[in-house]
Z-matrix of the N, CA and C atoms (Angstrom, degrees):
N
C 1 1.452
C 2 1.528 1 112.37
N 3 1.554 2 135.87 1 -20.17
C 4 0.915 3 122.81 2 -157.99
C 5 1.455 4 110.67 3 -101.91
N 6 1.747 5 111.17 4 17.97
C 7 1.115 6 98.14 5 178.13
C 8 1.635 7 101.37 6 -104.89
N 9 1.562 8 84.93 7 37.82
C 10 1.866 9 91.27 8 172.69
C 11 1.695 10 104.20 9 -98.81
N 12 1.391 11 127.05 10 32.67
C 13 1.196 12 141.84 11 -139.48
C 14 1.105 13 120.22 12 -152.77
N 15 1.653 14 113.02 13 1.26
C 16 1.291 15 121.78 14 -164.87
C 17 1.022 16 119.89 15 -78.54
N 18 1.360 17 142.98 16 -25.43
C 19 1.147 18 158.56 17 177.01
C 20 1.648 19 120.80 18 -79.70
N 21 1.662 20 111.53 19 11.92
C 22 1.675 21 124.40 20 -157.14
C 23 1.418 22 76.19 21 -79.40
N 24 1.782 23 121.70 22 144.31
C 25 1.248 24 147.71 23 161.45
C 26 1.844 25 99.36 24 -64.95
N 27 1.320 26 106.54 25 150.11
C 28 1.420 27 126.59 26 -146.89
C 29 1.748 28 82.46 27 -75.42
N 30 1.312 29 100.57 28 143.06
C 31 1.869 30 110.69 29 167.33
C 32 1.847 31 103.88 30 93.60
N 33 1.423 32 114.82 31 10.79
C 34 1.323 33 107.37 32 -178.78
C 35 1.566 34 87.33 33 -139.36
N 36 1.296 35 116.03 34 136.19
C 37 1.378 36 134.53 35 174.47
C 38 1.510 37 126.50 36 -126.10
N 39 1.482 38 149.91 37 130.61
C 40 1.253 39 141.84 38 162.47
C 41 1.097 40 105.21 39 -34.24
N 42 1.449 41 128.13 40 138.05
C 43 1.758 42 131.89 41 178.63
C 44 1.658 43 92.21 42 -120.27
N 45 1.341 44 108.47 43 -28.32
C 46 1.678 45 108.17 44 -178.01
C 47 1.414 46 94.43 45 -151.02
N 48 1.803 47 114.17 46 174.69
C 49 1.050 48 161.17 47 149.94
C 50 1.084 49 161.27 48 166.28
N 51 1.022 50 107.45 49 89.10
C 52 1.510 51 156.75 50 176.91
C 53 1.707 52 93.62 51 -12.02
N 54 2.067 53 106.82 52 156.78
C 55 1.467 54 102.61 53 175.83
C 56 1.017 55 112.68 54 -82.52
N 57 1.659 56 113.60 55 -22.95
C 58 1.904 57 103.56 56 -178.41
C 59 0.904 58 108.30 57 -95.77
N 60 1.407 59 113.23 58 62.53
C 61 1.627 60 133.10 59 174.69
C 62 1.589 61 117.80 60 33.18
N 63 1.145 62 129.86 61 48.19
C 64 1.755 63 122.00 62 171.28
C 65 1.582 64 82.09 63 -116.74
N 66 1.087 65 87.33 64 169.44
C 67 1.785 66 116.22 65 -161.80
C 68 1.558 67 115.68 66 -139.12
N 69 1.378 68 116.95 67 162.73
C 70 1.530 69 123.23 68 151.31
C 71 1.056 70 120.64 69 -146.02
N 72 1.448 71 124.38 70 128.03
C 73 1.235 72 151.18 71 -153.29
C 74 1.639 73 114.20 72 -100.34
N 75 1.367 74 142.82 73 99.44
C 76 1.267 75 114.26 74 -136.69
C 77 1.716 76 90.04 75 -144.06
N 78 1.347 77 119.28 76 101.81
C 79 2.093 78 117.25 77 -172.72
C 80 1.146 79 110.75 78 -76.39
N 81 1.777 80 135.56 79 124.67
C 82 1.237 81 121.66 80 153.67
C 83 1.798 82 103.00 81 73.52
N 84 1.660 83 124.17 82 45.30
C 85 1.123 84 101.72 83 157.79
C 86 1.556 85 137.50 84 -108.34
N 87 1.653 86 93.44 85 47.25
C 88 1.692 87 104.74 86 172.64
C 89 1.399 88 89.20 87 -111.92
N 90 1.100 89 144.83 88 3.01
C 91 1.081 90 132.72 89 160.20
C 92 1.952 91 124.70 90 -98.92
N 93 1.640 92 108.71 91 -20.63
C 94 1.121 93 104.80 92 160.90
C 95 1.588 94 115.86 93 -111.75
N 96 1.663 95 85.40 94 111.04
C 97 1.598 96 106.76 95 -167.30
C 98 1.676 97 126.70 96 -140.58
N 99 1.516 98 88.20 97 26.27
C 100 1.274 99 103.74 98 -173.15
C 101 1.145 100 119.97 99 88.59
N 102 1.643 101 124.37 100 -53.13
C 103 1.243 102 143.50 101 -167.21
C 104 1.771 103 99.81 102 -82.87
N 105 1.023 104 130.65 103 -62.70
C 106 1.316 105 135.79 104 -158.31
C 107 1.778 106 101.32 105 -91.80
N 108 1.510 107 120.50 106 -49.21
C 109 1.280 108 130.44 107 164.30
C 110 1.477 109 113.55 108 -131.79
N 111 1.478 110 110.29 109 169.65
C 112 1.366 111 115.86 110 -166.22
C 113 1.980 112 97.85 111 -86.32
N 114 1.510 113 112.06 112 122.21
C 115 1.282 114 117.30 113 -165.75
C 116 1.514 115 101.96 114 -54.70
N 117 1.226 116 115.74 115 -34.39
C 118 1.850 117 103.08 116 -148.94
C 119 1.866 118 77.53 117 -86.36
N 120 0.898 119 139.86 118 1.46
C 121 1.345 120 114.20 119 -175.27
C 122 1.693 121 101.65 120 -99.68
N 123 1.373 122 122.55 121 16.71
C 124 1.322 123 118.44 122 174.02
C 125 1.884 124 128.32 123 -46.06
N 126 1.201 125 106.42 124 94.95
C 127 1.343 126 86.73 125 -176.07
C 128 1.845 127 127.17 126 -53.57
N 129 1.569 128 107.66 127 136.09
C 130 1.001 129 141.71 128 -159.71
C 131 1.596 130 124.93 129 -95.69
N 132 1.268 131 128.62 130 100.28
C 133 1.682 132 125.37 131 155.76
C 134 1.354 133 128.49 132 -97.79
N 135 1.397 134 118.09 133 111.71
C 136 1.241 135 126.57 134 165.63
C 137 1.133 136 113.32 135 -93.05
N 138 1.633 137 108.88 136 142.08
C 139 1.534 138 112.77 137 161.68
C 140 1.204 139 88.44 138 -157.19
N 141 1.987 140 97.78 139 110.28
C 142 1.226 141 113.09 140 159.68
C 143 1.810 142 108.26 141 -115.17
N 144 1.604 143 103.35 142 -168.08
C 145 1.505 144 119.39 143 154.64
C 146 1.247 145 108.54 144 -112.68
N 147 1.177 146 144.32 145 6.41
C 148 1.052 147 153.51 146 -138.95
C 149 2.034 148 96.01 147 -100.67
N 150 1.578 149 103.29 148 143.49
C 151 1.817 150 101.20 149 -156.40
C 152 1.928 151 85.87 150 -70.60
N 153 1.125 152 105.74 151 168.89
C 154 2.187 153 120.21 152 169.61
C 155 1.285 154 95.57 153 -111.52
N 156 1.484 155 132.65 154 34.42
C 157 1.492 156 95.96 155 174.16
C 158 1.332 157 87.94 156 -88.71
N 159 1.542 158 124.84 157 173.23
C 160 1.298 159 170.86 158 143.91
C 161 1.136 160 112.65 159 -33.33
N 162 1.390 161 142.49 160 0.48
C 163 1.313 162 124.22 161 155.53
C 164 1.503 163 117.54 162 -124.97
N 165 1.323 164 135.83 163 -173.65
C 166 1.438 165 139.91 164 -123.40
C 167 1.887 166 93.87 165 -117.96
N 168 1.385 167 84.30 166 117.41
C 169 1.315 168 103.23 167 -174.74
C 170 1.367 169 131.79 168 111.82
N 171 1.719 170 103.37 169 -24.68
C 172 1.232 171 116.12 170 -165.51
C 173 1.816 172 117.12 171 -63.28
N 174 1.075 173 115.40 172 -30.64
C 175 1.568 174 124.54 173 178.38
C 176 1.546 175 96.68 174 -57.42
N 177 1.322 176 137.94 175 -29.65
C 178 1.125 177 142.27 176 162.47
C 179 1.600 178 125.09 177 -35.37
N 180 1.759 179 108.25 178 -55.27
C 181 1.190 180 91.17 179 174.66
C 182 1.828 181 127.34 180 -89.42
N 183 0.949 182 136.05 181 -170.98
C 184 1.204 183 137.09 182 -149.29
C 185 1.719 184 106.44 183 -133.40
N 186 1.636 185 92.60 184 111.12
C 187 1.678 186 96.54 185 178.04
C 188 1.414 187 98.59 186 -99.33
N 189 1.877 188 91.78 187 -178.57
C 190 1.832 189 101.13 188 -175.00
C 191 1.974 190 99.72 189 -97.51
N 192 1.262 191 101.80 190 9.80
C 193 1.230 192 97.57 191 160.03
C 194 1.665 193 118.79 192 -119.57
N 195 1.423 194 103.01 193 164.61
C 196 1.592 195 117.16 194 -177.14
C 197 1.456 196 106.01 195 -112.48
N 198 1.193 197 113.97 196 144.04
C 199 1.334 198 121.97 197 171.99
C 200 1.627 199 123.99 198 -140.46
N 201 1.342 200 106.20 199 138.07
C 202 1.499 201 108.00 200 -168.65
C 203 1.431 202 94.27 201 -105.95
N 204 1.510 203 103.96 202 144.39
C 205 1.424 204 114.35 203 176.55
C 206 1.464 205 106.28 204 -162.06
N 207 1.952 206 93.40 205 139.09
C 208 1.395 207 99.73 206 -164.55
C 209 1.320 208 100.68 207 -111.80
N 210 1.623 209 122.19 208 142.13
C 211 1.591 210 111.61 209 -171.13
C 212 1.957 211 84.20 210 -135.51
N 213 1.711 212 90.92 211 154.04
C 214 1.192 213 105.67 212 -170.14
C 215 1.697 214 110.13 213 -104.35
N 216 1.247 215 113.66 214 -38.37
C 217 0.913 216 133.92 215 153.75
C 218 1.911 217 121.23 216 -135.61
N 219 1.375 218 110.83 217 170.69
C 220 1.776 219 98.35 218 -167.15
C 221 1.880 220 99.72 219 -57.12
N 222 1.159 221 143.85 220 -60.71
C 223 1.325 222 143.99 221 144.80
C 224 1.562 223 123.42 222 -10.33
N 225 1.208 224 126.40 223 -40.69
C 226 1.163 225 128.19 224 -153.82
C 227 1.621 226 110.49 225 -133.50
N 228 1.709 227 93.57 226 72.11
C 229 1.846 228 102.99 227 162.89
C 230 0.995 229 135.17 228 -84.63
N 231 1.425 230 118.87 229 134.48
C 232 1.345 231 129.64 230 -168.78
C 233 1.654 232 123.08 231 -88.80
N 234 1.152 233 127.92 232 -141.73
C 235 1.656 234 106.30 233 163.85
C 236 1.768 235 126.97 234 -64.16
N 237 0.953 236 99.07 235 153.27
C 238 1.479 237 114.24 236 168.53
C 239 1.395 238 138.17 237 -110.01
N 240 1.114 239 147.40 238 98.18
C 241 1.370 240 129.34 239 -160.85
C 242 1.575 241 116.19 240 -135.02
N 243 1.368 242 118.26 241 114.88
C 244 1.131 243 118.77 242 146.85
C 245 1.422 244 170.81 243 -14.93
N 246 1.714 245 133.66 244 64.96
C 247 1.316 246 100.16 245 -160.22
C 248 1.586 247 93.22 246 -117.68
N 249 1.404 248 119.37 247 -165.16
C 250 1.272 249 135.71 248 -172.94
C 251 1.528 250 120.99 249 -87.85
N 252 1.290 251 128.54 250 -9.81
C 253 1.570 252 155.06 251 -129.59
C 254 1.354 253 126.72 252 -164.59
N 255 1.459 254 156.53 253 128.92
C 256 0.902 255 163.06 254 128.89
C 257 1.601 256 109.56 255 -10.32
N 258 1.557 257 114.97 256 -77.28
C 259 0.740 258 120.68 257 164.35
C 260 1.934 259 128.24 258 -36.12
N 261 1.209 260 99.02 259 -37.17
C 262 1.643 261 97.86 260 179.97
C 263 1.691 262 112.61 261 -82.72
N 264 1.429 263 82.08 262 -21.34
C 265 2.047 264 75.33 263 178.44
C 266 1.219 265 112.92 264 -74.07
N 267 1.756 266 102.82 265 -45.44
C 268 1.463 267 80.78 266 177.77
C 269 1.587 268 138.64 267 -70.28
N 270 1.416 269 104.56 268 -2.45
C 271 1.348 270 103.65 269 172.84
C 272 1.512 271 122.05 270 -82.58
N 273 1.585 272 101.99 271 -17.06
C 274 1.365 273 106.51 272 163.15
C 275 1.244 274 116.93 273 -88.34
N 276 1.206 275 136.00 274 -10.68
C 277 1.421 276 124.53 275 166.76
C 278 1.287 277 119.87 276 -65.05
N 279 1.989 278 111.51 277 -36.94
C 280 1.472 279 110.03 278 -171.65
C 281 2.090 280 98.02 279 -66.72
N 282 1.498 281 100.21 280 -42.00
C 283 1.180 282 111.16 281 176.96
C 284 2.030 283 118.77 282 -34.45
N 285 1.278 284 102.00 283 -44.18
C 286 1.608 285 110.35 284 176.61
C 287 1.354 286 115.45 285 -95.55
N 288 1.395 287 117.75 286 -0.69
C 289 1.536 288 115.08 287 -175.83
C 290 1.784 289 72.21 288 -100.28
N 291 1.076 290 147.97 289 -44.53
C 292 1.656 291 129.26 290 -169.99
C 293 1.731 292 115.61 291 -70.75
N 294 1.150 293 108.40 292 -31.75
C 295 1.106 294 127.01 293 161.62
C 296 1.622 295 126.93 294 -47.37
N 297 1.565 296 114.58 295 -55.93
C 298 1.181 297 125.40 296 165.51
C 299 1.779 298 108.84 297 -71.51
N 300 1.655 299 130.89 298 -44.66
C 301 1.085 300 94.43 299 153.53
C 302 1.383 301 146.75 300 -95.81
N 303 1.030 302 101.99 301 36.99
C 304 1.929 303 113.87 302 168.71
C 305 1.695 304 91.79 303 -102.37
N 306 0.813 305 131.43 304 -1.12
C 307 1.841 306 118.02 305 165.60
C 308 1.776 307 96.61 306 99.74
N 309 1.326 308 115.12 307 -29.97
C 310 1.855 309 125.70 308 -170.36
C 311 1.970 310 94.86 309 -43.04
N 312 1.319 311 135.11 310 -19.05
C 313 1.545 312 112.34 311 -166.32
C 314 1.970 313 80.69 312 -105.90
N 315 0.918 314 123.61 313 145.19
C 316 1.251 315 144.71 314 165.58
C 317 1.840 316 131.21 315 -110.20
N 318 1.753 317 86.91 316 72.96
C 319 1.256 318 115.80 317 -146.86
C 320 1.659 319 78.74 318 -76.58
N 321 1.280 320 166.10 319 -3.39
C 322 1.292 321 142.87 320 -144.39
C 323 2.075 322 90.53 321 -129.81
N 324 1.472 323 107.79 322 0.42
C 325 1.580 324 105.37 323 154.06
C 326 1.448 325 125.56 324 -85.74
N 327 1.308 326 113.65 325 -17.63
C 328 1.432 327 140.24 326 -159.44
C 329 1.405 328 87.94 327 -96.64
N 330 1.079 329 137.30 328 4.18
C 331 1.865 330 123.88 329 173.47
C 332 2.102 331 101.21 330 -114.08
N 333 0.976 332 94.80 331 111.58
C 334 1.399 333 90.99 332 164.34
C 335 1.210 334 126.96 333 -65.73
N 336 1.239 335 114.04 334 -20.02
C 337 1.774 336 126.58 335 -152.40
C 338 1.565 337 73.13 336 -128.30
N 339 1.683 338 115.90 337 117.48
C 340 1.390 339 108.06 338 172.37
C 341 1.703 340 105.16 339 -77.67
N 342 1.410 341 107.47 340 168.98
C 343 1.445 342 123.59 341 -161.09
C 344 1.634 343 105.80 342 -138.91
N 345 1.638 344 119.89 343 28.61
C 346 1.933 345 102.11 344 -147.67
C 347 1.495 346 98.66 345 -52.92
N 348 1.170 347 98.83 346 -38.99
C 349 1.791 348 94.52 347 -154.58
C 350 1.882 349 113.87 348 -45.38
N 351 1.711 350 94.93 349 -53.84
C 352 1.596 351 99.72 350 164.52
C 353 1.319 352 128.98 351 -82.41
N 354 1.469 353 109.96 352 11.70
C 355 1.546 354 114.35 353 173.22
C 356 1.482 355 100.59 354 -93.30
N 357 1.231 356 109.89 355 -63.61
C 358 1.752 357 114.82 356 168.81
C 359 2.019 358 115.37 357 -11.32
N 360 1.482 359 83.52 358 -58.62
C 361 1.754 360 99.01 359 -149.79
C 362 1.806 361 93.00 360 -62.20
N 363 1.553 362 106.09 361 -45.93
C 364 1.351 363 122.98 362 171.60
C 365 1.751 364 117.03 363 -45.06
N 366 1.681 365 115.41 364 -41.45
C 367 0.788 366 115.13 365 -167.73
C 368 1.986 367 104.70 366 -77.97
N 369 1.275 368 114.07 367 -32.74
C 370 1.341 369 125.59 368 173.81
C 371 1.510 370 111.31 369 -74.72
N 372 1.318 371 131.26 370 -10.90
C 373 1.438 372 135.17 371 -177.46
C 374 1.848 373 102.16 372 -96.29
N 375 1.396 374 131.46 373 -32.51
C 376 1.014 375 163.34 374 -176.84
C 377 1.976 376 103.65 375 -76.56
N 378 1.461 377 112.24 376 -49.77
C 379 1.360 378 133.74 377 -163.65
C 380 1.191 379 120.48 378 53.58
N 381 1.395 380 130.23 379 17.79
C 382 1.140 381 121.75 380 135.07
C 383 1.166 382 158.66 381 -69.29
N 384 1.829 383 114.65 382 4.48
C 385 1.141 384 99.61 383 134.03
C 386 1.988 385 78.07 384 114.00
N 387 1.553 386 83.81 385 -90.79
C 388 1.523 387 102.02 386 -160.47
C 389 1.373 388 90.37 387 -139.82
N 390 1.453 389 116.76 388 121.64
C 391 1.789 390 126.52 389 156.38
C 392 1.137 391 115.52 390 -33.46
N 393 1.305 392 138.98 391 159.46
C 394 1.472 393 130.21 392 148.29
C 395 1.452 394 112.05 393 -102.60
N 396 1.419 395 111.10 394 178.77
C 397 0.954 396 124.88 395 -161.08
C 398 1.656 397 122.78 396 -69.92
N 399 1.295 398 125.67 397 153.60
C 400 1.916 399 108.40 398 179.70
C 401 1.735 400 103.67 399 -77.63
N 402 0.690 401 129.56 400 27.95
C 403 1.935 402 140.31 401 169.73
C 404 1.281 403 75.26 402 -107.31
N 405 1.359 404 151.64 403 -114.85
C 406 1.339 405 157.09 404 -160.74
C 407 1.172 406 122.40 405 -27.71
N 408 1.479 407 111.79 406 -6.48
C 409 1.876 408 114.39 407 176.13
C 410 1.439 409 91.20 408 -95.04
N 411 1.352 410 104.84 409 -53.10
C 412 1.679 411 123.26 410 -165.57
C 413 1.828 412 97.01 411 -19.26
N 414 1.279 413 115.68 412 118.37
C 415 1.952 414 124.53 413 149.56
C 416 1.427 415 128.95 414 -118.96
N 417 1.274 416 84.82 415 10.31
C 418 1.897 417 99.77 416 172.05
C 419 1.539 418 96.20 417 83.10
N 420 1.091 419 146.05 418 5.28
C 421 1.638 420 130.18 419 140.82
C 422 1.058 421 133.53 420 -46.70
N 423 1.136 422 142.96 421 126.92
C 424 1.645 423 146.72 422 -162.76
C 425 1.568 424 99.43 423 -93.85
N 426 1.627 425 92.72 424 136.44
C 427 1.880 426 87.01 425 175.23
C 428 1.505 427 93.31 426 -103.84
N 429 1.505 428 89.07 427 172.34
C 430 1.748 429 93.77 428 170.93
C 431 1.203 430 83.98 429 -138.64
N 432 1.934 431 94.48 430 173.08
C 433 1.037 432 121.89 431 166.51
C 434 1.450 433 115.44 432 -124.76
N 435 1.615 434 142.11 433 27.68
C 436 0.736 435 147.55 434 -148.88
C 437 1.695 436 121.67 435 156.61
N 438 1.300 437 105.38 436 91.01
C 439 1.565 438 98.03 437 177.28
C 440 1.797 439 120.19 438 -111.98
C-alpha cells in the first residue's frame, strides 16, 4: 500500500501501513530523536477510518469515512479533514504533508502555551522561515471534531 505515497514531499516518509488501509505519515524522523529534537513532538499524519468520538476505544471502530489528521505533538492537533474514500485521503494526506512543508499549515497558532524557541528551530528545519497563516491553509475541507 505504501506505494500509494509516492508523491510524499521530501522529509516525510510512511512509518506504517496497515492492511485496513490507515497509515502514518511521519516528517524528518532522524532528526526527531531526542538529541537533535524533542521525539514526541514528531510531526504526525494520520489517515484513518477509524470513528473521533471522545471516548476509549472508539478509533477502533471503523467508519465509511477517512480522515486525515495532522498532530504536532500527541496534545497538539492540527487540521483535520475528511474525505469519502481511501483513495481520497490519501491524496489528501500527500496534499497536507506538502502543505506543511511549503510553510501553508501555521502550526505555531495551534500551541496555546507558546514554544518560540522550539517553534523557531522547527521553523528553520521545515525552511520556511515563517508559517503562514490558517486563512492560507484554509482549502475548503471541513474539520471535525467528532464523527
Amino acid at each position: 500500500m505504501s506505494d500509494d505515497y509516492d508523491d510524499l514531499p521530501d522529509g516525510w516518509q510512511v512509518w506504517a501501513d496497515e492492511h485496513e488501509g490507515r497509515s502514518v505519515l511521519t516528517y524528518r524522523p532522524d532528526v526527531f530523536n531526542t538529541k537533535d529534537f524533542p521525539a514526541p513532538c514528531l510531526p504526525t499524519i494520520y489517515v484513518t477510518n477509524g470513528s473521533r468520538k471522545k471516548r476509549p476505544g472508539a478509533s477502533q471502530v471503523s467508519t465509511d469515512v477517512w480522515h486525515v489528521s495532522l498532530f504536532l505533538e500527541p496534545e497538539i492537533e492540527g487540521p483535520v479533514e475528511r474525505y469519502d474514500s481511501r483513495p481520497a485521503a490519501v491524496d489528501g494526506a500527500v496534499d497536507l504533508a506538502a502543505r506543511f512543508v511549503d510553510g501553508a499549515i501555521d502550526y505555531r497558532g495551534l500551541y496555546q502555551v507558546p514554544r518560540e524557541a522550539y517553534l523557531d528551530r522547527l521553523d528553520d528545519l521545515v525552511g520556511s522561515g515563517n508559517a503562514g497563516s490558517a486563512d492560507e491553509a484554509d482549502n475548503g475541507s471541513e474539520p471535525t471534531d467528532e464523527e
